[in-house]
C-alpha positions as a Markdown table, in Angstrom:
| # | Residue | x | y | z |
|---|---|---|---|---|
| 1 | Unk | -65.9 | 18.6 | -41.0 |
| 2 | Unk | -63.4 | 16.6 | -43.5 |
| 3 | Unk | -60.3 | 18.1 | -41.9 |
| 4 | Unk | -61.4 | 17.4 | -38.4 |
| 5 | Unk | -62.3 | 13.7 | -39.0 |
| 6 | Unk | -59.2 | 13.3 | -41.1 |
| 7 | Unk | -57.2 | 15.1 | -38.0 |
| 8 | Unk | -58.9 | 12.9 | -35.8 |
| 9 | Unk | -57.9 | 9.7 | -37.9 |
| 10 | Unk | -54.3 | 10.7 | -37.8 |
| 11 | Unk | -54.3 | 11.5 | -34.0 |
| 12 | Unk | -55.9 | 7.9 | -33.3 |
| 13 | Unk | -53.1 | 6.2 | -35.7 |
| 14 | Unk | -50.5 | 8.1 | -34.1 |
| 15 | Unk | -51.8 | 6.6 | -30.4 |
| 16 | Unk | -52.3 | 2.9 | -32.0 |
| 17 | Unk | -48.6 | 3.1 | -34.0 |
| 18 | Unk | -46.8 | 5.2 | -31.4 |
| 19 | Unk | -48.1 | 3.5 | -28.4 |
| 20 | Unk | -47.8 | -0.2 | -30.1 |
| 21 | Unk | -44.8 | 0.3 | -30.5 |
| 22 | Unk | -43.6 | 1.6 | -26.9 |
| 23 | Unk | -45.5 | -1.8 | -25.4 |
| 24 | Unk | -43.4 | -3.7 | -27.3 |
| 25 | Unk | -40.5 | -1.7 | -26.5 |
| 26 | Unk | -41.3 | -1.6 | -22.9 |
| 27 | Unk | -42.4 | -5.4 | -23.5 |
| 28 | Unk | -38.8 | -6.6 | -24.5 |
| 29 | Unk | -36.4 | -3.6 | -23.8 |
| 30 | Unk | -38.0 | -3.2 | -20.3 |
| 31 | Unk | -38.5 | -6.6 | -19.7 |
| 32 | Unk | -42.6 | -6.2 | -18.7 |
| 33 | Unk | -43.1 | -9.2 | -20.5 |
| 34 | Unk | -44.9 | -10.8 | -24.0 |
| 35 | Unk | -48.1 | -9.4 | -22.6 |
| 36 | Unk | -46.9 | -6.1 | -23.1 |
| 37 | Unk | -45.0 | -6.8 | -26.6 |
| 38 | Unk | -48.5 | -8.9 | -28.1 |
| 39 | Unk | -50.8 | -5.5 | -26.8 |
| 40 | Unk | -48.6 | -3.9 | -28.8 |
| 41 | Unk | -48.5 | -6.2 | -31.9 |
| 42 | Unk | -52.5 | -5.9 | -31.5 |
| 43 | Unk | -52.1 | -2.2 | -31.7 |
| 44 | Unk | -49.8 | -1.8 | -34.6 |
| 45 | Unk | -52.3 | -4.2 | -36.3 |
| 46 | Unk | -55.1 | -1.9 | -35.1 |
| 47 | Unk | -52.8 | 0.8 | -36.5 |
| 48 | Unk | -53.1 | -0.3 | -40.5 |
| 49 | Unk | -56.4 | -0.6 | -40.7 |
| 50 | Unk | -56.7 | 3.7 | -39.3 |
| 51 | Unk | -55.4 | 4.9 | -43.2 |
| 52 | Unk | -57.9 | 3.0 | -44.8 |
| 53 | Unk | -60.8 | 5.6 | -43.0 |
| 54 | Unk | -59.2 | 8.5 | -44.7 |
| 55 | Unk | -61.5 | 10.1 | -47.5 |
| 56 | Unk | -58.3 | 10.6 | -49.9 |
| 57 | Unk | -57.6 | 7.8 | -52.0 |
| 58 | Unk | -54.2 | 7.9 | -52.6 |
| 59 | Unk | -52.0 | 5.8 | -50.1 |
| 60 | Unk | -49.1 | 7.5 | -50.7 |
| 61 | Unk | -50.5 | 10.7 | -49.7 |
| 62 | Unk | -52.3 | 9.9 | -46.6 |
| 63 | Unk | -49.0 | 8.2 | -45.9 |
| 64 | Unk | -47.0 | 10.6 | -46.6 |
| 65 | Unk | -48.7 | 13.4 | -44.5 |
| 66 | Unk | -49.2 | 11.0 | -41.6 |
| 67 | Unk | -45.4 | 10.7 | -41.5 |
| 68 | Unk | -45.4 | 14.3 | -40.0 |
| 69 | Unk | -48.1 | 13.4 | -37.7 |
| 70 | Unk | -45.6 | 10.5 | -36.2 |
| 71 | Unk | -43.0 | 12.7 | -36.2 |
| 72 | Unk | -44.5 | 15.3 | -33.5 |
| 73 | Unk | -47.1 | 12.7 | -32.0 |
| 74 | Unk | -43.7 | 10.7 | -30.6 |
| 75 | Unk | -41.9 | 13.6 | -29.5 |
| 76 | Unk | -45.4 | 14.4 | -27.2 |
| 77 | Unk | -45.8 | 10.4 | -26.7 |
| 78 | Unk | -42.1 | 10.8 | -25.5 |
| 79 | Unk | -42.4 | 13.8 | -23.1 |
| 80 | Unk | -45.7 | 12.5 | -21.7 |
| 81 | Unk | -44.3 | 8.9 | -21.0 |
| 82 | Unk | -40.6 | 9.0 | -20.9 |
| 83 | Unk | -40.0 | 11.9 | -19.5 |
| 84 | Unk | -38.1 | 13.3 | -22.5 |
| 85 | Unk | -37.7 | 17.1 | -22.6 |
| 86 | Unk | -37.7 | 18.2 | -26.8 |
| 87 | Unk | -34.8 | 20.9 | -27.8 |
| 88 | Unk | -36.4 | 23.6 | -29.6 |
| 89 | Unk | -34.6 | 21.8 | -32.6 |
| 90 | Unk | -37.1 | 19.1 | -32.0 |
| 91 | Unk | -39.7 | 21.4 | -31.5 |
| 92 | Unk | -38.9 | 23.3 | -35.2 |
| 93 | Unk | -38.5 | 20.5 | -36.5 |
| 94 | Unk | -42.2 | 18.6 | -35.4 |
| 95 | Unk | -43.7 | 22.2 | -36.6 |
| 96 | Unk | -42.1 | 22.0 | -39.6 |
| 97 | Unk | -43.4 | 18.3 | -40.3 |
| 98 | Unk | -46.7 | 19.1 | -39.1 |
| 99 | Unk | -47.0 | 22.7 | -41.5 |
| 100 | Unk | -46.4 | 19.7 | -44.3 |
| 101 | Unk | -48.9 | 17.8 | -43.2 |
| 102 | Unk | -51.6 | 20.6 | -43.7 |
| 103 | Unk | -50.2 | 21.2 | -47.1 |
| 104 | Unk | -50.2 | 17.8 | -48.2 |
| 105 | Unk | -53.3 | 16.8 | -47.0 |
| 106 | Unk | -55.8 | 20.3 | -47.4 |
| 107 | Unk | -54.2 | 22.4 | -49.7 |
| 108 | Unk | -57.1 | 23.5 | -52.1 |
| 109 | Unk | -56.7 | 21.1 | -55.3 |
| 110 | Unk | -58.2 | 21.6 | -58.4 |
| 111 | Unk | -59.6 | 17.3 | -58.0 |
């Protein structure tokens, strides 16, 4: 049950960081207006208090792994929104990030 509430964590702070950050991109670059930017403000705040659920108590490491998470949850955020089509260098890559997420994060540790 850890590792499917800490996947869970890391899917919801990929939506809150990913998507804050495309309303305020779609806010300012699109011109949609400071209604769109301040959702996204107000999701990227939403965003940094998602880490602090995570069981493991070391910043850096939750961090860390959740960097991987980013990496493949915006080429998906990008392909489901944008309309972006991933190479299979992006693909490799995002597998790659996410294989070091599970080592990071759930490799067996002698704690």
């Amino acid at each position: 049950m850890t590792v499917l509430r800490s996947t869970l964590l890391f899917v919801l702070a990929a939506v809150l960081e990913i998507g804050g950050a495309w309303l305020v991109w779609q806010g300012v670059r699109e011109h949609r207006g400071w209604a769109w930017a301040g959702a996204g403000v107000v999701a990227l705040g939403a965003y940094g208090f998602v880490a602090t659920l995570q069981q493991d108590a070391n910043f850096g490491r939750i961090l860390a792994a959740y960097g991987g998470v980013f990496v493949a949850g915006s080429l998906a955020w990008g392909m489901a929104l944008d309309g972006y089509r991933p190479d299979r260098y992006d693909v490799a890559g995002a597998l790659v990030c996410l294989a070091g997420v599970a080592v990071i994060m759930y490799a067996p540790r002698g704690n």
